[in-house]
KEBA-948915 format. One record per residue (C-alpha): residue in one letter; x, y, z negated; residue number from 1. Coordinates in steps of 0.05 Angstrom, whole numbers. Example, Ala and Ser with C-alpha at 12.3 -4.5 7.8 and 13.67 -1.06 7.14 Angstrom:
// KEBA-948915
<r: a	px: 246	py: -90	pz: -156	k: 1>
<r: s	px: 273	py: -21	pz: -143	k: 2>
END
This chain:
// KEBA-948915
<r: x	px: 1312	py: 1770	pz: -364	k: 1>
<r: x	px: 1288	py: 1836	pz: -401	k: 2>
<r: x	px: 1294	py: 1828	pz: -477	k: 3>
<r: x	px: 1234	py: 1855	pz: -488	k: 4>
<r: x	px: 1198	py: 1801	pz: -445	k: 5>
<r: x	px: 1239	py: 1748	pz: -472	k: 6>
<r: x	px: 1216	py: 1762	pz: -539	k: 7>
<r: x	px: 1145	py: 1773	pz: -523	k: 8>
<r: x	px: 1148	py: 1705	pz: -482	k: 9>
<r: x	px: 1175	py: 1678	pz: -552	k: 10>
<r: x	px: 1116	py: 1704	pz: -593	k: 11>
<r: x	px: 1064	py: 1684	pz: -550	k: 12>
<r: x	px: 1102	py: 1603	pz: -550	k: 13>
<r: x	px: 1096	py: 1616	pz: -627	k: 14>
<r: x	px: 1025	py: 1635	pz: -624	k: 15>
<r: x	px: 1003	py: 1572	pz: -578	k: 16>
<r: x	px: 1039	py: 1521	pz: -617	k: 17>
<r: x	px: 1009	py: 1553	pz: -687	k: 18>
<r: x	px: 942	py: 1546	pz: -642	k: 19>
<r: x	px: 953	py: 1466	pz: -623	k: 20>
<r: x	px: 971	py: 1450	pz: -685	k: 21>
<r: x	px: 906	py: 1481	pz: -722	k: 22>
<r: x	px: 868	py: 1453	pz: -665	k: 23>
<r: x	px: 900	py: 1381	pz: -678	k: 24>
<r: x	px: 886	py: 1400	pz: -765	k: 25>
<r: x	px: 816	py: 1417	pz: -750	k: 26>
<r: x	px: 804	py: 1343	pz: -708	k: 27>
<r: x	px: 846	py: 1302	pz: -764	k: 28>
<r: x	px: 796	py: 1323	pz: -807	k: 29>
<r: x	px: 738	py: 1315	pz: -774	k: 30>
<r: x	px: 771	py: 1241	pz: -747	k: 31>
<r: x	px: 779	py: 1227	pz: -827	k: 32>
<r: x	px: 716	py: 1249	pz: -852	k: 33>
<r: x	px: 724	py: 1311	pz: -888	k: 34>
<r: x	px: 675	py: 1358	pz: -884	k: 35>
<r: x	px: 659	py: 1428	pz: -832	k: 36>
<r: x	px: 634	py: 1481	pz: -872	k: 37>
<r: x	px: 588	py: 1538	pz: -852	k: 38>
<r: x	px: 573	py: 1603	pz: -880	k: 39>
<r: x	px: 504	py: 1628	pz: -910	k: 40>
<r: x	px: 497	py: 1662	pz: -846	k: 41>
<r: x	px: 496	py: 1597	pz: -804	k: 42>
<r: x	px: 446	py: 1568	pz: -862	k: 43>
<r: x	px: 404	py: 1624	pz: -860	k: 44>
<r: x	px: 394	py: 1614	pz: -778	k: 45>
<r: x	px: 388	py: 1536	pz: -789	k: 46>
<r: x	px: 327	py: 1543	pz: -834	k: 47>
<r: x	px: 295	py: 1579	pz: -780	k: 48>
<r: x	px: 312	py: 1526	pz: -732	k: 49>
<r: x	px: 283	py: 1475	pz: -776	k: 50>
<r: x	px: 218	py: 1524	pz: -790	k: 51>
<r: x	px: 214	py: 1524	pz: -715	k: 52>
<r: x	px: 223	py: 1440	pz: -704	k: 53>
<r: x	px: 173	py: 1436	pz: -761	k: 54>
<r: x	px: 123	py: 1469	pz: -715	k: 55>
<r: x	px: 147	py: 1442	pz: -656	k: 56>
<r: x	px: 132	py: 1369	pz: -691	k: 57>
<r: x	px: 58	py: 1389	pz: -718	k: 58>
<r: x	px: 40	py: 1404	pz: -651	k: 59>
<r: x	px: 63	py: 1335	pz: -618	k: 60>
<r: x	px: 18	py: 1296	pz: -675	k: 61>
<r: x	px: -52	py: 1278	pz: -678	k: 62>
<r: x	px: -86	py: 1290	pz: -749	k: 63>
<r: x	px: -147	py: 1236	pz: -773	k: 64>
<r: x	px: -202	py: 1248	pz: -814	k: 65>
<r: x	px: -191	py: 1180	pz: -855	k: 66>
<r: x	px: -124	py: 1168	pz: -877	k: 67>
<r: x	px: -118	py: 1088	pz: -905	k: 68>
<r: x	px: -40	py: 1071	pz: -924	k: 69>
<r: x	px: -18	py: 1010	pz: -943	k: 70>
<r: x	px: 42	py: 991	pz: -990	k: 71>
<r: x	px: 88	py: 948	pz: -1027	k: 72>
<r: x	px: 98	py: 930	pz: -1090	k: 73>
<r: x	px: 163	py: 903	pz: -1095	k: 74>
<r: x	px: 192	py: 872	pz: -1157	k: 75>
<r: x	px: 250	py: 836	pz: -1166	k: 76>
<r: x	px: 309	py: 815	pz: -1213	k: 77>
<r: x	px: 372	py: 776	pz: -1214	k: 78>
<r: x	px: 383	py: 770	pz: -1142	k: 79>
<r: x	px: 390	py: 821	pz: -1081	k: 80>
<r: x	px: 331	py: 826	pz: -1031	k: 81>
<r: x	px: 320	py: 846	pz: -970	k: 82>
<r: x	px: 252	py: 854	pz: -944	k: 83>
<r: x	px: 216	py: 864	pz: -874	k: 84>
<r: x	px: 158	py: 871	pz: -848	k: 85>
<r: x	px: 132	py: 851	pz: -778	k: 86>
<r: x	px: 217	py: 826	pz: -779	k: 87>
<r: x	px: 223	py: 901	pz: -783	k: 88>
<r: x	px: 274	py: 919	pz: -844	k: 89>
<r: x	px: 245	py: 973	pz: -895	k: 90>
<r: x	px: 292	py: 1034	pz: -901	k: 91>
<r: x	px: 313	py: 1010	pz: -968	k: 92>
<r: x	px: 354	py: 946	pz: -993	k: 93>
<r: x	px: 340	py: 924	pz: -1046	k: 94>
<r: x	px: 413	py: 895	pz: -1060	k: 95>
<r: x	px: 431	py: 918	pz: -1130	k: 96>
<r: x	px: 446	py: 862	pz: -1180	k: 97>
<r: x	px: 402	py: 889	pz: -1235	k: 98>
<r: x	px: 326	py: 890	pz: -1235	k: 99>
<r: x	px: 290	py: 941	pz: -1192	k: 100>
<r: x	px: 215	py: 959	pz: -1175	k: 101>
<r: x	px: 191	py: 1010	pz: -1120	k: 102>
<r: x	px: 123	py: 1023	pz: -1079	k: 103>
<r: x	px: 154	py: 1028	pz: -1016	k: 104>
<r: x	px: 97	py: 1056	pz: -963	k: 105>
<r: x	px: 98	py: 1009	pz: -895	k: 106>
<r: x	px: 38	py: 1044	pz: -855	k: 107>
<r: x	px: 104	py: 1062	pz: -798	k: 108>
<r: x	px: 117	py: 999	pz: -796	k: 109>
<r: x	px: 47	py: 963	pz: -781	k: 110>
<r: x	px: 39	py: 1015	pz: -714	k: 111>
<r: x	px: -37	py: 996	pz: -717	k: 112>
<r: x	px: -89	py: 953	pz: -735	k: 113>
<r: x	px: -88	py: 872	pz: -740	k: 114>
<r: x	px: -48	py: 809	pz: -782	k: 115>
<r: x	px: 19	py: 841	pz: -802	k: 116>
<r: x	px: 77	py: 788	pz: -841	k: 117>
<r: x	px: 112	py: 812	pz: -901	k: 118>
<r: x	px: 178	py: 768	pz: -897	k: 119>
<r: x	px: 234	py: 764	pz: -955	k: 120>
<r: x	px: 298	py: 737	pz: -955	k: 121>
<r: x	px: 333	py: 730	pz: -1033	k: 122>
<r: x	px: 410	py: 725	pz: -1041	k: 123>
<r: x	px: 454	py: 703	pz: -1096	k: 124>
<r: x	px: 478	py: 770	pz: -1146	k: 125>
<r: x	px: 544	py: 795	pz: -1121	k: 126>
<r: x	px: 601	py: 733	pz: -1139	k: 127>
<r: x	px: 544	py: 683	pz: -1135	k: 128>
<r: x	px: 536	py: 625	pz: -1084	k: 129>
<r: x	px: 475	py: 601	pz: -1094	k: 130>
<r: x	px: 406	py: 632	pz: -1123	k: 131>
<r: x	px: 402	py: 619	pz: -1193	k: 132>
<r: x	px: 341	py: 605	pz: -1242	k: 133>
<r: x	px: 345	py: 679	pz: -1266	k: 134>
<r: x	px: 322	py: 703	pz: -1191	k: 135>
<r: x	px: 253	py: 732	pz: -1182	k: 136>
<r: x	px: 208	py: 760	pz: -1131	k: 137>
<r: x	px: 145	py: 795	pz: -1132	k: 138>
<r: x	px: 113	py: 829	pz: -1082	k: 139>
<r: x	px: 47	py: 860	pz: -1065	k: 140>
<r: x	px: 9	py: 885	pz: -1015	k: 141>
<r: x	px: -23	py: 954	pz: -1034	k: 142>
<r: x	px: -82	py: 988	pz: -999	k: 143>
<r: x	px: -103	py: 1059	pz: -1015	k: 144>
<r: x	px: -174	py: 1076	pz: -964	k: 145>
<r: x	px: -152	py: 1143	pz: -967	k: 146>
<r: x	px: -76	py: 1153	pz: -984	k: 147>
<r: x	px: -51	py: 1152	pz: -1060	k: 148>
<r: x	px: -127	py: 1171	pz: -1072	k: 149>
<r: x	px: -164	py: 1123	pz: -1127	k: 150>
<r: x	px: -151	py: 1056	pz: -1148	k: 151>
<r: x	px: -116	py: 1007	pz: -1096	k: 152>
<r: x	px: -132	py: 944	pz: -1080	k: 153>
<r: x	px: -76	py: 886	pz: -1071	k: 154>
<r: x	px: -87	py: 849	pz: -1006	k: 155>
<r: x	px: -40	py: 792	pz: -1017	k: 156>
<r: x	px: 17	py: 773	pz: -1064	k: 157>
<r: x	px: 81	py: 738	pz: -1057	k: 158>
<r: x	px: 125	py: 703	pz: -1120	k: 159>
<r: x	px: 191	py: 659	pz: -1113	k: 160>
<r: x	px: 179	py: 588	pz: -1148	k: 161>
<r: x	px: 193	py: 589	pz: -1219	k: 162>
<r: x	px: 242	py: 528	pz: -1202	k: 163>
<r: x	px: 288	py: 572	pz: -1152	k: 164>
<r: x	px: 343	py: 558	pz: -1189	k: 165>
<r: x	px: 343	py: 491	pz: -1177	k: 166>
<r: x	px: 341	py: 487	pz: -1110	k: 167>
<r: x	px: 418	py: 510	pz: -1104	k: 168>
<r: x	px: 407	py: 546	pz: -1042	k: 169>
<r: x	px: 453	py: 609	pz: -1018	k: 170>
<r: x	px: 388	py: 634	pz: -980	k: 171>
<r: x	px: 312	py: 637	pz: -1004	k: 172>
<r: x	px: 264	py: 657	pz: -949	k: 173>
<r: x	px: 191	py: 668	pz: -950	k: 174>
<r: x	px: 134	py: 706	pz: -929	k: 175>
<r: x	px: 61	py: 725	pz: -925	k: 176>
<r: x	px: 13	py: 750	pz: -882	k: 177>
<r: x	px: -52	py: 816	pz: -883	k: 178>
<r: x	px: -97	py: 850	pz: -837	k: 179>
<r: x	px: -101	py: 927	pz: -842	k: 180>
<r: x	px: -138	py: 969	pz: -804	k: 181>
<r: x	px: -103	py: 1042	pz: -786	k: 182>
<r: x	px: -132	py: 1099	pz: -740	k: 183>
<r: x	px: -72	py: 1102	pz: -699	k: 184>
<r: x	px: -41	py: 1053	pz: -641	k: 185>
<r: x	px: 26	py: 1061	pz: -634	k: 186>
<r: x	px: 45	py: 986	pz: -620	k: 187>
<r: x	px: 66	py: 993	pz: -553	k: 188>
<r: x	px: 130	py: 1027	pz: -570	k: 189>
<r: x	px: 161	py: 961	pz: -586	k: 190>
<r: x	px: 123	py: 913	pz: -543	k: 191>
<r: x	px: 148	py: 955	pz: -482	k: 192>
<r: x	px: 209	py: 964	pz: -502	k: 193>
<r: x	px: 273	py: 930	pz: -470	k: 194>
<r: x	px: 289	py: 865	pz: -507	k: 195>
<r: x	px: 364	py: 876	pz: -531	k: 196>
<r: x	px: 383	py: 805	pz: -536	k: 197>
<r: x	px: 383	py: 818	pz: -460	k: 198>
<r: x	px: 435	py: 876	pz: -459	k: 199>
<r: x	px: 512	py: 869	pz: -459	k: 200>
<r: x	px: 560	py: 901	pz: -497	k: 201>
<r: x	px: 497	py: 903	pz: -541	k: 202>
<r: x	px: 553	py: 922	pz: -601	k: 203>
<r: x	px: 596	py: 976	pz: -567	k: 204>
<r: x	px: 526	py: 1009	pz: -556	k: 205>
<r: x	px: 502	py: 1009	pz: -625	k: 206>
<r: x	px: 561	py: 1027	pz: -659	k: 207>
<r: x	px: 577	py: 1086	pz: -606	k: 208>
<r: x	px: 513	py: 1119	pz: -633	k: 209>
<r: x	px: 533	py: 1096	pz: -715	k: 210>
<r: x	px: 600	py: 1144	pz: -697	k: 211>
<r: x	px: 554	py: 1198	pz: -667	k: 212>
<r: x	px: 512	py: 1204	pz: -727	k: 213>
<r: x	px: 577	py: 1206	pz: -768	k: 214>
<r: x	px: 617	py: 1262	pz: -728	k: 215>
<r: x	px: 546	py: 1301	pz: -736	k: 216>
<r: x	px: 547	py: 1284	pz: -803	k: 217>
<r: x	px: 615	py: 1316	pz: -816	k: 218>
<r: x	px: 613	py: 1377	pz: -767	k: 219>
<r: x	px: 542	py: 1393	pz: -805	k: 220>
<r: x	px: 492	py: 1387	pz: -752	k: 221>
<r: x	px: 433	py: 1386	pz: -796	k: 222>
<r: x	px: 389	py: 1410	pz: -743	k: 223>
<r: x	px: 424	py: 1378	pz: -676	k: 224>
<r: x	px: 405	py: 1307	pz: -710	k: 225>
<r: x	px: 341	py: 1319	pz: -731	k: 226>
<r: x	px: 322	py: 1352	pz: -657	k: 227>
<r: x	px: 354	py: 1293	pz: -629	k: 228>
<r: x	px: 305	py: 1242	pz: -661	k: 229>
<r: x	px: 249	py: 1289	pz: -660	k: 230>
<r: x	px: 222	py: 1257	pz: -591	k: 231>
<r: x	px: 236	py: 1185	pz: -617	k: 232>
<r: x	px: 208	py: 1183	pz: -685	k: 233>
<r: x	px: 149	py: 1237	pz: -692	k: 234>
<r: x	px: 109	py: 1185	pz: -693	k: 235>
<r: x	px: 125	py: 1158	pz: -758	k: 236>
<r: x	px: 94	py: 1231	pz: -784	k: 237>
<r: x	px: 36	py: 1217	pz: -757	k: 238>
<r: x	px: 29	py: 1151	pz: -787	k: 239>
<r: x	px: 51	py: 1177	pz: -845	k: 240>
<r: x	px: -9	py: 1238	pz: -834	k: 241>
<r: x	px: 52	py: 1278	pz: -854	k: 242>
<r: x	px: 35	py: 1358	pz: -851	k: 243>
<r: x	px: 64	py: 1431	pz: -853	k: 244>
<r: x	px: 85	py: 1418	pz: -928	k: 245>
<r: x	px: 113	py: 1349	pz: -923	k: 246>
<r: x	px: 157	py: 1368	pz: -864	k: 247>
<r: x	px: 180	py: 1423	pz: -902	k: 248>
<r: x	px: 200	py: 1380	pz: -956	k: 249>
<r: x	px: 236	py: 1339	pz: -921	k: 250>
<r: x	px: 279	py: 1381	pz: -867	k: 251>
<r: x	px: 288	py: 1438	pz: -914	k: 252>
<r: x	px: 312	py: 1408	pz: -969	k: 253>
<r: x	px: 378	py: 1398	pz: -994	k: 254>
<r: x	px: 411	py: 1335	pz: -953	k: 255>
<r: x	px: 479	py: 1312	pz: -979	k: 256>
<r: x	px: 495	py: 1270	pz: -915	k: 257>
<r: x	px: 492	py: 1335	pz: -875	k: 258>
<r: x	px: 500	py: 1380	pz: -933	k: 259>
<r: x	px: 449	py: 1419	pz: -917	k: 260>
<r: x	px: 428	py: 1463	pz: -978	k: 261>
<r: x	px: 480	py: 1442	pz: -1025	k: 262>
<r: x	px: 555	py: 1439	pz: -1041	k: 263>
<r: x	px: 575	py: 1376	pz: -1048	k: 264>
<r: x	px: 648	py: 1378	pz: -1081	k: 265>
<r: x	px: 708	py: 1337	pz: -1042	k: 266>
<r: x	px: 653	py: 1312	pz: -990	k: 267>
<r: x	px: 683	py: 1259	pz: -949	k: 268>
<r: x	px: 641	py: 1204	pz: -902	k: 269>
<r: x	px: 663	py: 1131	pz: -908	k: 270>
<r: x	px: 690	py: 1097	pz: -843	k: 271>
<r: x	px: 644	py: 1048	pz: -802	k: 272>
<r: x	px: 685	py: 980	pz: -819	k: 273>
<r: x	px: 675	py: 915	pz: -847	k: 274>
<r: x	px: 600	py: 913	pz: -819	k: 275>
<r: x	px: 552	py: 859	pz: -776	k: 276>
<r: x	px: 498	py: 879	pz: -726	k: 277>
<r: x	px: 428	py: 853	pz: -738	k: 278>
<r: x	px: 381	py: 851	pz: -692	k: 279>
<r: x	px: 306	py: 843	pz: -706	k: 280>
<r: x	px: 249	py: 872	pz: -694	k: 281>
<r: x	px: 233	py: 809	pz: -646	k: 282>
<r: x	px: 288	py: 829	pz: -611	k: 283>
<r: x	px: 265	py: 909	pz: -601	k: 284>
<r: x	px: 305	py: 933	pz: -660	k: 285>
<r: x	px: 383	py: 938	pz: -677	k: 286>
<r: x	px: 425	py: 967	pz: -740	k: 287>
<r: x	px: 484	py: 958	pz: -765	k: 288>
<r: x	px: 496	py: 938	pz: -849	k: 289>
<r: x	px: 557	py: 918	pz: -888	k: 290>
<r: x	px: 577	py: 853	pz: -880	k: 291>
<r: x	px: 584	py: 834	pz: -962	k: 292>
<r: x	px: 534	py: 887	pz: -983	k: 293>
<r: x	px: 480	py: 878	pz: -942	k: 294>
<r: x	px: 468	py: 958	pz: -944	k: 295>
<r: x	px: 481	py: 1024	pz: -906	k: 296>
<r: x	px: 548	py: 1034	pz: -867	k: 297>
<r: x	px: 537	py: 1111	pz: -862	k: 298>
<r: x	px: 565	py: 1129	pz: -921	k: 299>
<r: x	px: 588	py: 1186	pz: -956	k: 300>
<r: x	px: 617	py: 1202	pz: -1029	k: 301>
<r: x	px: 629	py: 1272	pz: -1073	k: 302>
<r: x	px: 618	py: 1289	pz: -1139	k: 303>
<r: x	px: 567	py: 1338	pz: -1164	k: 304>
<r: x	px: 610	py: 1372	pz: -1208	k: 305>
<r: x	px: 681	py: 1390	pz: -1221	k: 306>
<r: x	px: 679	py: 1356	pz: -1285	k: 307>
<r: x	px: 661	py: 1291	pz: -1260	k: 308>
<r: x	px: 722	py: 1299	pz: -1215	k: 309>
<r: x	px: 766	py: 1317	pz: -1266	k: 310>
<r: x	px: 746	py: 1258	pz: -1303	k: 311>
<r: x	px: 747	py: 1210	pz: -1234	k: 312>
<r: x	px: 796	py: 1236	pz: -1188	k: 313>
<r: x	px: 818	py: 1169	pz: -1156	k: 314>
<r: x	px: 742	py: 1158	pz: -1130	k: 315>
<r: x	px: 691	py: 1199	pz: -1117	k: 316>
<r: x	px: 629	py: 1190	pz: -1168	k: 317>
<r: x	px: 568	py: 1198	pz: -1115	k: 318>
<r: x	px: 543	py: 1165	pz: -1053	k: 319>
<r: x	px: 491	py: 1175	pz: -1012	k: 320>
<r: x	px: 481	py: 1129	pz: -951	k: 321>
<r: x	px: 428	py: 1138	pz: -886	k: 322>
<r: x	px: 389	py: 1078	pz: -855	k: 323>
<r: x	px: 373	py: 1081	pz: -788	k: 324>
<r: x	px: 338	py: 1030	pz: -735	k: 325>
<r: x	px: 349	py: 1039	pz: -654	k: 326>
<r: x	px: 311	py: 1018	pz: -605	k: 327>
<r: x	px: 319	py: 1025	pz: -523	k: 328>
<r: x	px: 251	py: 1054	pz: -492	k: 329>
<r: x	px: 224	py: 1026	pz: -428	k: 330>
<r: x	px: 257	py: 1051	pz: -372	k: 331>
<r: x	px: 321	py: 1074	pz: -402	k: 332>
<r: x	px: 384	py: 1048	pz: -420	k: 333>
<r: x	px: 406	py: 1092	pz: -479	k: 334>
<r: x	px: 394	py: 1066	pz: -549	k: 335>
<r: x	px: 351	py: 1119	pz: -593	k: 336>
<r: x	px: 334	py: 1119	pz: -659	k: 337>
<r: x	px: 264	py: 1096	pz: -677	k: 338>
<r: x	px: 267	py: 1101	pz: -754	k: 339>
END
């Protein structure tokens, strides 16, 4: 054989294997969780994308002259809770031990007009086995005629017995009932929809689509996610009466799970293990939560500064976790995400 091709033959072999092996780098990192960067240049042209979904979304919703919302009041100490309404979760559990309080707005989760049910279910604290006397519940139902304008008025209210404790219960269910009245009908989204207790391999479904959201989470794909639920959840902007300025507050903003805007240091997203799937929603609605935590399993932790990492550098000091519901519209078999 000519040297001179033998060699070259040998340099290319080099080149290839030094190619595999950053192609094999660049998936164990993205298979682990670490995070894809991009440059200012591939920021600058996904703000533009998002400027164009924004517009893309404000054209697909109808606007209403009279905007009523409607709200809860939720209160609640020495216990975790979890609350739904319609047996639709609310994007938020409320599974701290300590005390917490938040007016959490439900308008996308009514979908129109008639009797809605606010249902709660109260665990024991974390290392607890049954609800003790120290557990308490309050919530309220908050409605606003014309959103966060005036004075509200509280439609119904809901309080655990002052005697909780000694029931000795590791569960505490309860729940009450309101009318609203909304300019929008959106209910047939879910009473059309296919009735997943019906599907198989219900799981391998759901949690096919939790991984999906994660890989998009790690490569970066700010804009890819949010285009994806665009045609499956613009209508919670709409019953939100959500405009130009609201969307822009909320898809061009800074977004830790996609790090979108920011720099989150030593960004890494938490596996999908040790989790249940929940169905609800009548049977419409699917997520997946942690089995002992009763919260989020897309997770992911960084610290904010260097210091903090310098002071923590076994775990990372931040997390930040995404809820998300899914839903399989009529006619199809692919799960989406409704909220």
């Amino acid at each position: 054989m000519n040297p001179f091709i033998a060699i070259t033959s040998f340099f290319i072999l080099i080149h290839n294997i030094k190619s595999i092996i950053l192609a094999l780098l660049v998936a164990m990192l993205s298979f682990n969780g670490y995070a894809q960067t991009k440059t200012g240049t591939d920021m600058k042209q996904e703000i533009k994308k998002m400027e164009e979904l924004i517009q893309e979304e404000l054209g697909m919703v109808k606007t209403y002259p009279e905007k009523p919302a409607y709200y809860l009041q939720v209160n609640k100490t020495g216990c975790r809770l979890l609350v739904r309404v319609n047996d639709i979760p609310v994007g938020y559990h409320f599974v701290e031990d300590e005390g917490e309080s938040m007016l959490y707005p439900i308008n996308d989760l009514l979908l129109g007009s008639g009797k809605h049910t606010v249902s709660i279910q109260v665990y024991p604290r974390t290392g607890e086995t049954e609800v003790t006397k120290d557990a308490g519940v309050n919530i309220k139902v908050v409605h606003y005629k014309e959103k966060l304008v005036g004075m509200p008025e509280t439609l119904v209210e809901l309080d655990t017995p002052t005697d909780i404790g000694m029931k000795k219960i590791p569960l505490y269910t309860d729940s009450i009932s309101f009318n609203a009245t909304l300019p929008f009908n959106h209910k047939r989204i879910l009473a059309e929809a296919t009735d997943l207790r019906t599907i198989p391999n219900l799981e391998e479904k759901v949690l096919a689509h939790y991984n999906m959201v994660r890989q998009m989470m790690i490569d970066g794909n700010c804009y890819e996610y949010n285009k994806m639920r665009l045609a499956s959840t613009w209508v919670l902007t709409e019953m939100n009466y959500l405009g130009k300025e609201a969307l822009e507050k909320t898809y061009i903003a800074s977004d830790d799970l996609f790090r979108f805007l920011c720099n989150p240091i030593d960004w890494i997203a938490e596996p999908i293990q040790n989790y249940e799937m929940v169905v609800c929603g009548n049977g419409k609605l699917v997520y997946l939560r942690r089995k002992l935590e009763l919260d989020d399993v897309l997770r992911v932790g960084f610290y904010d500064t260097e210091e903090e990492k310098r002071l923590s550098p076994e775990e990372r000091t931040v997390t930040a976790s995404k809820f998300i519901l899914l839903y399989m519209p009529q006619g199809s078999d692919e799960l989406v995400e409704l909220y």
